[in-house]
N, CA, C and O of each residue as an XYZ file, in Angstrom:
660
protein
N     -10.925    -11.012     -5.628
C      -9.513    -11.067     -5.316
C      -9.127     -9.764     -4.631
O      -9.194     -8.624     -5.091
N      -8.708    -10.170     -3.433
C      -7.965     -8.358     -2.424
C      -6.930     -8.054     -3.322
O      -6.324     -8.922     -3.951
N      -6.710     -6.871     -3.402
C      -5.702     -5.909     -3.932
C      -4.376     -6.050     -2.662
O      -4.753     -6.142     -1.494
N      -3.241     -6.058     -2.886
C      -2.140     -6.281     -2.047
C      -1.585     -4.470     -1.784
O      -0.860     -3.879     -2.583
N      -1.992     -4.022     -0.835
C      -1.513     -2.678     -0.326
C       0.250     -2.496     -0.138
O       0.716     -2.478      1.001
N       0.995     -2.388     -1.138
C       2.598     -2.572     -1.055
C       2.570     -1.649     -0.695
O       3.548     -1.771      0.044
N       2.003      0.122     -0.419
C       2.786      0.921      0.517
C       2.748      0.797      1.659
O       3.755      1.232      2.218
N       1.608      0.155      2.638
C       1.556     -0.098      3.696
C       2.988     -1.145      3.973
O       3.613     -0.986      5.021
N       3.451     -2.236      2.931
C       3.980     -3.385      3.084
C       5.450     -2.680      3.276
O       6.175     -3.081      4.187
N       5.851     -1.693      2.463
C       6.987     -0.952      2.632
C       6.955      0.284      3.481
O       7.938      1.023      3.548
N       6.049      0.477      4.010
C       6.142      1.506      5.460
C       6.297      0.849      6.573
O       6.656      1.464      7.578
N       6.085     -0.370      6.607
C       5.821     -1.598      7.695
C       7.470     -1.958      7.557
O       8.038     -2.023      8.647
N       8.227     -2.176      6.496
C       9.374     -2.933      6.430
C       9.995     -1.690      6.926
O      10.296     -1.800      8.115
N      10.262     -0.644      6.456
C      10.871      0.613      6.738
C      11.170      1.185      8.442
O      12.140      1.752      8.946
N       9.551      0.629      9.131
C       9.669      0.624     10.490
C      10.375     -0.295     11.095
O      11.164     -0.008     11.995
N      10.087     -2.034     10.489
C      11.023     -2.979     11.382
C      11.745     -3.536     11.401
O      12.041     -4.452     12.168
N      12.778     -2.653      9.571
C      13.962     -3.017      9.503
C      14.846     -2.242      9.308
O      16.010     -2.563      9.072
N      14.278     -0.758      9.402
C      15.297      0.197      9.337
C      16.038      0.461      7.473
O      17.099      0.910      7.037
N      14.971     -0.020      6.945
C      15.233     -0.010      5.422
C      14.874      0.867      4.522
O      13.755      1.255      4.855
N      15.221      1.415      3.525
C      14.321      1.514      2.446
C      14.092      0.822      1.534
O      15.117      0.273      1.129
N      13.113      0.540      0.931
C      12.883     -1.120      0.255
C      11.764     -0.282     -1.329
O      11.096      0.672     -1.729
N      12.183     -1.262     -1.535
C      11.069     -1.271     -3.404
C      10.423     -2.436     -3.280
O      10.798     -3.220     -2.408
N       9.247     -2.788     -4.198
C       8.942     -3.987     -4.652
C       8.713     -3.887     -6.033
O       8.029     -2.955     -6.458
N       9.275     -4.863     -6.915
C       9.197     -4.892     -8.105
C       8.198     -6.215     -8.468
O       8.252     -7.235     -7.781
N       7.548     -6.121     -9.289
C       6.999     -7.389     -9.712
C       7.923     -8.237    -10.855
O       8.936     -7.681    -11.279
N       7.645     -9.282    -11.237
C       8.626    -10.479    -11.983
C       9.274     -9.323    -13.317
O      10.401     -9.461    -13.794
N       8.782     -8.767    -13.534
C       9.150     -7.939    -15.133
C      10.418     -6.821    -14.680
O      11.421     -6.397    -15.253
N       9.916     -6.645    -13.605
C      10.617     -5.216    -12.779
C      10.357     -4.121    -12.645
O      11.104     -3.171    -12.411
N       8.870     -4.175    -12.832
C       7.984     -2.930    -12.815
C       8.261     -2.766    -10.995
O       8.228     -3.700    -10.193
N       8.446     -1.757    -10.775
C       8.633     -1.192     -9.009
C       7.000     -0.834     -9.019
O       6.440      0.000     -9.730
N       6.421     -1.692     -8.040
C       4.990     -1.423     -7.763
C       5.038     -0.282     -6.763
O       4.068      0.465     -6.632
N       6.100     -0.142     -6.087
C       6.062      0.727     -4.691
C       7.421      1.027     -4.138
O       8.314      0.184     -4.218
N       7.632      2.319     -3.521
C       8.547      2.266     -3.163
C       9.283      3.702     -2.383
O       8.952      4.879     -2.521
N      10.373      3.119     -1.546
C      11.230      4.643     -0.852
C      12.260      4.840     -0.663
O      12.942      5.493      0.127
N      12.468      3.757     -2.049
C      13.861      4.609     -2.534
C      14.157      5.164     -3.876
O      14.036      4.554     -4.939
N      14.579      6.453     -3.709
C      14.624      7.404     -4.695
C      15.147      7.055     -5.767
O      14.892      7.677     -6.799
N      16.003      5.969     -5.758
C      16.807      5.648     -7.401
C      15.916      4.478     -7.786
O      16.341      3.900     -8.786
N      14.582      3.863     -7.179
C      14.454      3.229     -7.862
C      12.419      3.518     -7.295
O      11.708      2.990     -6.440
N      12.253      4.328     -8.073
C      11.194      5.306     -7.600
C       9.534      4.633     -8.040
O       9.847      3.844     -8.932
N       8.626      4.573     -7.952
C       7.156      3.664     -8.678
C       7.183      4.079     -9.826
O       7.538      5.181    -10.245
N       6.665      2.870    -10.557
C       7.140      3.078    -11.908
C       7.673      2.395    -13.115
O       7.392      1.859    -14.187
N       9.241      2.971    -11.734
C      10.194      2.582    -12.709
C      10.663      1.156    -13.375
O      10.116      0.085    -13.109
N      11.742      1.309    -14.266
C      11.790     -0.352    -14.339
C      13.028     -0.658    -13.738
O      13.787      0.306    -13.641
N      13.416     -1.681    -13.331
C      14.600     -2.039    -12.457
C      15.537     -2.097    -14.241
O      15.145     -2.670    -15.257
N      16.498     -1.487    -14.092
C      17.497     -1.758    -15.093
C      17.739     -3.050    -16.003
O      17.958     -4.118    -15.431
N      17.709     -2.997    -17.280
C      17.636     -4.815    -17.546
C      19.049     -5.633    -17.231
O      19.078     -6.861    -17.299
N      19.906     -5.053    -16.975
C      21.501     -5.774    -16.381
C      21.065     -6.472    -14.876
O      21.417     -7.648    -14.793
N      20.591     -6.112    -14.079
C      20.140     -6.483    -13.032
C      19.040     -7.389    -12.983
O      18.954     -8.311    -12.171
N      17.778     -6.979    -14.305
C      17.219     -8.083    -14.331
C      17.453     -9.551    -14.872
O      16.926    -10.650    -14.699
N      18.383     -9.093    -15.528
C      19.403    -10.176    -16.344
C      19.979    -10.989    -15.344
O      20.158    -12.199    -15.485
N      20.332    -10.207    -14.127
C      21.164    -10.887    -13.553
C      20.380    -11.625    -12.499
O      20.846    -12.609    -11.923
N      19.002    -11.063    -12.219
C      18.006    -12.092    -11.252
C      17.602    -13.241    -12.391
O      18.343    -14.213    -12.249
N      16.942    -13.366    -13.145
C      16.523    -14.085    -14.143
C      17.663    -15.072    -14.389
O      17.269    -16.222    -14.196
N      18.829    -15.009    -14.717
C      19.309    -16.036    -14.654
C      20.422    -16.109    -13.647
O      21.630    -16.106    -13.885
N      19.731    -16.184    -12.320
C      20.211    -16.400    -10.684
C      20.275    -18.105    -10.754
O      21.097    -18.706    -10.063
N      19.348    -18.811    -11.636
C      19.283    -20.585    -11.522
C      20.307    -21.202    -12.652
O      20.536    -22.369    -12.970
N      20.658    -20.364    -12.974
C      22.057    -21.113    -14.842
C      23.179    -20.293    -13.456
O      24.115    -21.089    -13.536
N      23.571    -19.389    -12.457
C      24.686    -18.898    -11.605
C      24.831    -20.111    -10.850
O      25.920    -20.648    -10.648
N      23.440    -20.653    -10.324
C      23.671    -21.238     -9.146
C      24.085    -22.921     -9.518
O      24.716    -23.714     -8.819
N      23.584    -23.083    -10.637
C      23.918    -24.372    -11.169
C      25.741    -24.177    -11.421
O      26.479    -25.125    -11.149
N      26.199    -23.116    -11.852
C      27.388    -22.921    -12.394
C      28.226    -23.166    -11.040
O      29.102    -24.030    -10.985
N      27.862    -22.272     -9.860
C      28.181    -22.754     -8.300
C      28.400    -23.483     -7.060
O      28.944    -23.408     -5.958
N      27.263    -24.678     -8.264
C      27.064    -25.892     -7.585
C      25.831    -25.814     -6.233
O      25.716    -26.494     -5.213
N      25.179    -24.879     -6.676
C      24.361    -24.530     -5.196
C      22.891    -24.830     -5.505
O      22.600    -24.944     -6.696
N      22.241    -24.926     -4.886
C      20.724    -25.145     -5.236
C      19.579    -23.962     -5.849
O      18.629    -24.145     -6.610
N      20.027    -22.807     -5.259
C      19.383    -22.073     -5.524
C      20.165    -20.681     -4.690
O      20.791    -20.459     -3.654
N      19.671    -19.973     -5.873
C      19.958    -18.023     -5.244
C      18.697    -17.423     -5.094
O      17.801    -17.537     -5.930
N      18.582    -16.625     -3.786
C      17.504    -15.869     -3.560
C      18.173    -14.295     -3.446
O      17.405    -13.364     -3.208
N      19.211    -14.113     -3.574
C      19.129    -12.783     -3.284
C      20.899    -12.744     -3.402
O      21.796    -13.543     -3.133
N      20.821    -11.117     -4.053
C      22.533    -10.784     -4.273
C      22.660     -9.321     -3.805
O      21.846     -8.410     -3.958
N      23.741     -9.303     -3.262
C      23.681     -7.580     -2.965
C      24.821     -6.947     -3.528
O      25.530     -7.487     -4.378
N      25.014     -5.774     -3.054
C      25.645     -4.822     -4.357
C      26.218     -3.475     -3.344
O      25.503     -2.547     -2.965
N      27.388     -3.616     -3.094
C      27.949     -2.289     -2.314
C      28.780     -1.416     -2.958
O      29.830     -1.460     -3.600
N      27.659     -0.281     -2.436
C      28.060      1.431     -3.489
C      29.036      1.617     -2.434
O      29.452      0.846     -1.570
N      29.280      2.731     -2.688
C      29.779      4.219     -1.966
C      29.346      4.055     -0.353
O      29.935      3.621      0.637
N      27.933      4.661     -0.608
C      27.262      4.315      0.741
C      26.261      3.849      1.239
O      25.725      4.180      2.297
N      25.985      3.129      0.570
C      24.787      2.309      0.542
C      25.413      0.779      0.189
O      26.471      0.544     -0.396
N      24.534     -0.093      0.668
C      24.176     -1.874     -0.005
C      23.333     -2.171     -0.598
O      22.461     -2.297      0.261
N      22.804     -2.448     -1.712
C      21.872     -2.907     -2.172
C      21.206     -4.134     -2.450
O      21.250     -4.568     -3.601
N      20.583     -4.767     -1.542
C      19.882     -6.144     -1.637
C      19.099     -6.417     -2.468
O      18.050     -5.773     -2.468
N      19.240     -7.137     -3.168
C      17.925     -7.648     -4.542
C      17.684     -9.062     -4.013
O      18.445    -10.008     -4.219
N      16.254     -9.124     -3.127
C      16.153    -10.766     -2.938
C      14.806    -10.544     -3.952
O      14.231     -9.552     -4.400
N      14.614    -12.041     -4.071
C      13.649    -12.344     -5.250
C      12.781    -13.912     -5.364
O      13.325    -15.013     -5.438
N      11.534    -13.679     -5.354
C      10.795    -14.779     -5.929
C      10.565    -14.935     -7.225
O      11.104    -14.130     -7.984
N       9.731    -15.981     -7.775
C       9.690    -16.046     -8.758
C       8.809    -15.034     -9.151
O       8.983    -14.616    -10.296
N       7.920    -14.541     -8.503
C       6.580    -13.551     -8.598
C       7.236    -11.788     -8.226
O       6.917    -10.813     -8.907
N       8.158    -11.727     -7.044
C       8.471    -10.416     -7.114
C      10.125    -10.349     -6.704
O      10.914    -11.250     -6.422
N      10.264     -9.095     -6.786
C      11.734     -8.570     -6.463
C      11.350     -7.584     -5.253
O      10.505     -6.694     -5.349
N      12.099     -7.877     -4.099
C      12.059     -6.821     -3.126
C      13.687     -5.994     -2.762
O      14.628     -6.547     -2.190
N      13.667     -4.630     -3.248
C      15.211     -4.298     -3.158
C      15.172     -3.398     -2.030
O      14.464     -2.420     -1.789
N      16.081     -3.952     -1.415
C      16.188     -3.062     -0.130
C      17.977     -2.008      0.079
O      19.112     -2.472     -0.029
N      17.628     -0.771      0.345
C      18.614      0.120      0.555
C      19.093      0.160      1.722
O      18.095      0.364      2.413
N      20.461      0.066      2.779
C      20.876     -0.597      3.916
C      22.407      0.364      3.864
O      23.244      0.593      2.991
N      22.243      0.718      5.169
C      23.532      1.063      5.578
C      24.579      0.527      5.421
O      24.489     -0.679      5.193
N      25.832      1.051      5.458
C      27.166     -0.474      5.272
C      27.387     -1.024      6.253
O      27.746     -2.192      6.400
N      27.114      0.098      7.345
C      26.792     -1.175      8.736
C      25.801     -2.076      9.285
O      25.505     -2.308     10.458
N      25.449     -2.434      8.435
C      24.235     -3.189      8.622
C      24.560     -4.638      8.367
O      24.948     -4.858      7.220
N      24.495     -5.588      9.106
C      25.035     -6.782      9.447
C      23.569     -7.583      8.088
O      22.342     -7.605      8.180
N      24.405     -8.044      7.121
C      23.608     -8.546      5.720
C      23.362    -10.338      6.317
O      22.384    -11.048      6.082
N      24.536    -10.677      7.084
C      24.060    -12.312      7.630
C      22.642    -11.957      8.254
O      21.589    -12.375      7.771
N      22.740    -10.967      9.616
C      20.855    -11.215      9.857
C      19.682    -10.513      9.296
O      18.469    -10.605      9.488
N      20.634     -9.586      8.339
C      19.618     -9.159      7.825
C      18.502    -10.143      6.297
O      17.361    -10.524      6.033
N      19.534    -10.108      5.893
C      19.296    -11.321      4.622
C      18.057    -12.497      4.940
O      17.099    -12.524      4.168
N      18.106    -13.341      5.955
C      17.319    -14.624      6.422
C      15.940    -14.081      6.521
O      14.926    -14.476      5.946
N      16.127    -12.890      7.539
C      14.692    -12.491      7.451
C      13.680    -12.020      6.541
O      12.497    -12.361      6.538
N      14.336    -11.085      5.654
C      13.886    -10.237      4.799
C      13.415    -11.161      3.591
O      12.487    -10.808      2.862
N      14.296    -12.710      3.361
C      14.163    -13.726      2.561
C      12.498    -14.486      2.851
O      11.586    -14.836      2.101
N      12.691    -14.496      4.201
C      11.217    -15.239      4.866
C       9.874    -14.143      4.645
O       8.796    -14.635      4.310
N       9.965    -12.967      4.805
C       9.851    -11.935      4.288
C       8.572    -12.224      3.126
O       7.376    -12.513      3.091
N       9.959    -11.867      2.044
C       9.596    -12.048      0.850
C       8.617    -13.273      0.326
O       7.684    -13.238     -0.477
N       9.230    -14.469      1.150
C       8.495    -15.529      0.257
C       6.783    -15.683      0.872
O       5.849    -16.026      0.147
N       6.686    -15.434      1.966
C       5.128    -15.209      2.657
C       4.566    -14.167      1.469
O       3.857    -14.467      0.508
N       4.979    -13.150      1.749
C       4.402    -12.393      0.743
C       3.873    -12.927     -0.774
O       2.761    -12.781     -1.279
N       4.721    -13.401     -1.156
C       4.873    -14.153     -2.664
C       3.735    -15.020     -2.410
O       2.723    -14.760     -3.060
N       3.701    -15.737     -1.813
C       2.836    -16.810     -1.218
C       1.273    -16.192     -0.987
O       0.377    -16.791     -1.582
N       0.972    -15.247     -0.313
C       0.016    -14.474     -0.360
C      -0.157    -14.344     -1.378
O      -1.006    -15.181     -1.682
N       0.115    -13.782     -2.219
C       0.199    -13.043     -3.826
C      -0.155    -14.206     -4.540
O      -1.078    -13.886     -5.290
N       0.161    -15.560     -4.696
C      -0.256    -17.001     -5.179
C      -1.978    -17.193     -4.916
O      -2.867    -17.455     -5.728
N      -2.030    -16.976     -3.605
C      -3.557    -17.577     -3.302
C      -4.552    -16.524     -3.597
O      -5.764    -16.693     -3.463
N      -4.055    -15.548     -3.959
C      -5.194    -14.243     -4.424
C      -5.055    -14.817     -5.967
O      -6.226    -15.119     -6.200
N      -4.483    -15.064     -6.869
C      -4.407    -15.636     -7.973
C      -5.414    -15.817     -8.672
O      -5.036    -14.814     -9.278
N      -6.868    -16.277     -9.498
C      -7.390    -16.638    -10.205
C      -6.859    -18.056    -10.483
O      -5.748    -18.118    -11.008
N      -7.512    -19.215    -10.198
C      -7.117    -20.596    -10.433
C      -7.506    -21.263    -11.762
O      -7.022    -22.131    -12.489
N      -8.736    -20.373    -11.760
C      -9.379    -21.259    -13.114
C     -10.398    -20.413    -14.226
O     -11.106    -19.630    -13.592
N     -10.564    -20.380    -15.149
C     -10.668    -19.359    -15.553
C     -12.082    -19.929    -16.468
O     -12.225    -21.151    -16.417
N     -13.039    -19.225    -17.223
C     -14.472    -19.500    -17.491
C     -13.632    -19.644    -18.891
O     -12.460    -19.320    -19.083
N     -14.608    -20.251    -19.858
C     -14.491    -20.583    -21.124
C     -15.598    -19.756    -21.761
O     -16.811    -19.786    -21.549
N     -14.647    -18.769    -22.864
C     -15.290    -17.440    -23.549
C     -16.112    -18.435    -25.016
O     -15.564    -19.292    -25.710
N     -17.189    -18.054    -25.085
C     -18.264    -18.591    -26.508
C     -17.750    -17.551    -27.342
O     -18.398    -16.557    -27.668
N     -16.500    -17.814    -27.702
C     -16.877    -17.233    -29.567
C     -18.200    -17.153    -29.964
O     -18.949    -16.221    -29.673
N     -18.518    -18.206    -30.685
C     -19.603    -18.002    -31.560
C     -21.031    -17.639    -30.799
O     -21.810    -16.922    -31.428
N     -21.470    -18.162    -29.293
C     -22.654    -16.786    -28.857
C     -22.456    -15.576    -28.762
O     -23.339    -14.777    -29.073
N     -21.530    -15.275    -28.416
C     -21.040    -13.476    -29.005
C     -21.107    -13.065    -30.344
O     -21.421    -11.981    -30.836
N     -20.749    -14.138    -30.847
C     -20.719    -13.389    -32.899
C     -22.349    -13.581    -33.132
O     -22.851    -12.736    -33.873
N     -23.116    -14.454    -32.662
C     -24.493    -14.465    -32.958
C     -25.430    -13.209    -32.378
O     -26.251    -12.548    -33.012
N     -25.030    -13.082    -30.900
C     -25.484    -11.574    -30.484
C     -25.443    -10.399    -31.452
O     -26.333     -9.658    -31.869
N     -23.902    -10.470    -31.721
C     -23.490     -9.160    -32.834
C     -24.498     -9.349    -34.487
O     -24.804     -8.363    -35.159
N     -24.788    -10.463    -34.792
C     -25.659    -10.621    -35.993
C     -26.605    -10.321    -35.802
O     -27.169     -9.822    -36.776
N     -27.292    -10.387    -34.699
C     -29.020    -10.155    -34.228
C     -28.766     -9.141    -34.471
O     -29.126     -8.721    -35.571
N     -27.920     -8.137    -33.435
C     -27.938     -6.450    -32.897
C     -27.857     -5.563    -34.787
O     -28.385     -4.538    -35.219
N     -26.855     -6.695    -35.486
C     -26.908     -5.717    -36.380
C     -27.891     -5.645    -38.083
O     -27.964     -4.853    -39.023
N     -28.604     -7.203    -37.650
C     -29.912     -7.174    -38.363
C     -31.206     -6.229    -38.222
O     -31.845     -5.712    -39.138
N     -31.513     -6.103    -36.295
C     -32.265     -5.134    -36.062
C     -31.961     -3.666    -36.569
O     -32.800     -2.848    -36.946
N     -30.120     -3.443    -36.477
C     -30.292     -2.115    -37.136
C     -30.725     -1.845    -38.808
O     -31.208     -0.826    -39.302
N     -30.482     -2.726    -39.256
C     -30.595     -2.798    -41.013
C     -32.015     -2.708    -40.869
O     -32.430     -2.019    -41.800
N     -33.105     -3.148    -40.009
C     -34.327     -3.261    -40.176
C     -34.723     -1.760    -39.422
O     -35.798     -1.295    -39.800
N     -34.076     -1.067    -38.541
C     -34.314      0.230    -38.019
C     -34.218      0.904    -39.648
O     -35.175      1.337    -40.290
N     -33.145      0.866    -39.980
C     -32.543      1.882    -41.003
C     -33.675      1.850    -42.059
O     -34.188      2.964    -42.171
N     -34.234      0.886    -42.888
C     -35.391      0.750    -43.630
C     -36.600      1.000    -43.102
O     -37.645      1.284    -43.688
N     -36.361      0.859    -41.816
C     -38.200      1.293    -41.391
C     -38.399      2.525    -41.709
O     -39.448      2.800    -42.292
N     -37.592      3.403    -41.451
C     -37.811      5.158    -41.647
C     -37.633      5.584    -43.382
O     -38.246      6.545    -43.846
N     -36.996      4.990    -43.966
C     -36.075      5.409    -45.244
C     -37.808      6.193    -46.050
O     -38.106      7.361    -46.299
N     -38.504      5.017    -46.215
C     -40.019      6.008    -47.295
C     -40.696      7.506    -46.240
O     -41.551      8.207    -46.782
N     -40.251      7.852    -44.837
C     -40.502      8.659    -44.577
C     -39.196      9.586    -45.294
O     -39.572     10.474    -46.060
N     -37.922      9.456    -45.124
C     -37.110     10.291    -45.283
C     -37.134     10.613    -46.837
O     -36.638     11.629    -47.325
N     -37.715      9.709    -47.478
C     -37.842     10.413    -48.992
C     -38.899     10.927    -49.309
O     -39.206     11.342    -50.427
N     -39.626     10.937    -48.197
C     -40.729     11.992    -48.414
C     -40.505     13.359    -47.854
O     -40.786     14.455    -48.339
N     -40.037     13.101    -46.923
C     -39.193     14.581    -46.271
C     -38.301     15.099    -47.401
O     -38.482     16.303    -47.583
N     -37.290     14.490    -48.305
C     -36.664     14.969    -48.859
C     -37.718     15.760    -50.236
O     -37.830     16.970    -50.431
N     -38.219     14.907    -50.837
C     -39.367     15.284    -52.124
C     -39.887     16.600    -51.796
O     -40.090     17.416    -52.695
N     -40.198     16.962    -50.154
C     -41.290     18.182    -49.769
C     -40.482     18.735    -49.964
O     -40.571     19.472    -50.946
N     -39.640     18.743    -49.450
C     -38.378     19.982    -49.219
C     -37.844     20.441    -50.353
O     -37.720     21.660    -50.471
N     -37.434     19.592    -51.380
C     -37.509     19.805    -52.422
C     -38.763     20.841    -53.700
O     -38.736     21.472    -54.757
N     -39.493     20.488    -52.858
C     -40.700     21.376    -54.211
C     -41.074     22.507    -53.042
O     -42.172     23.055    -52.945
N     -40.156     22.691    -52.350
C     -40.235     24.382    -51.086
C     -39.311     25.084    -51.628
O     -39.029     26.192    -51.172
């Protein structure tokens, strides 16, 4: 399975969208990132994750099919939280920054990525033998019980000499 290079993925977004962006995985661990308040590492705040996580009980409440993404205007900054089910990509954006074209793309974006991230996956997984492992461990630790007695009438002879020295 390839390893997914997210700083390249956010030096790449940074160049062709004029962003600074994070990626968080489903929990909100920030795998990567260049923006300072939300630095590798960290965890995305749980109010926010609260508020992606249940984006499908909002959208039902809305009547809409689905939410991919909500943003959030500071001071001086916007903050975009779009989201798959697999990651969170938050992007930091000027206030002039037009969020209708920015949004569509960054959405298409995201879900390729996600999608990538699916087919590297592990599909199927081997079935672990309990019990040939516990039988290994019985052999390994019969041979030692039989190490430990092989030597023992030397070591009480070592001890006896040493004794009458």
């Amino acid at each position: 399975m390839s390893q997914i290079n997210y700083e390249k993925i956010i030096t790449q977004l940074k160049t062709d969208f004029n962003a600074e962006c994070a990626i968080a995985n489903k929990y909100g661990v920030i795998l990567e990132s260049k923006i300072k308040e939300f630095f590798k590492g960290k965890i995305i705040p749980q109010r926010l994750l609260s508020l992606i996580s249940n984006s499908s009980e909002i959208a039902n409440e809305l009547k809409l099919d689905k939410i991919n993404s909500f943003a959030i205007e500071a001071q001086q900054h916007n903050y975009l939280f779009t989201f798959t089910k697999n990651l969170i990509l938050i992007s930091k954006l000027e206030l002039d920054v037009n969020l209708g074209k920015f949004m569509p793309n960054i959405s298409v974006f995201l879900k390729k990525l996600s999608d990538n991230l699916k087919e590297g996956e592990i599909k199927e997984f081997s079935i672990f033998d309990f019990g040939k492992e516990l039988k290994k461990i019985e052999i390994t630790l019969k041979q030692e019980e039989i190490k430990k007695g092989k030597y023992s009438i030397i070591k009480d002879l070592v001890k006896y000499v040493s004794s009458k020295l």
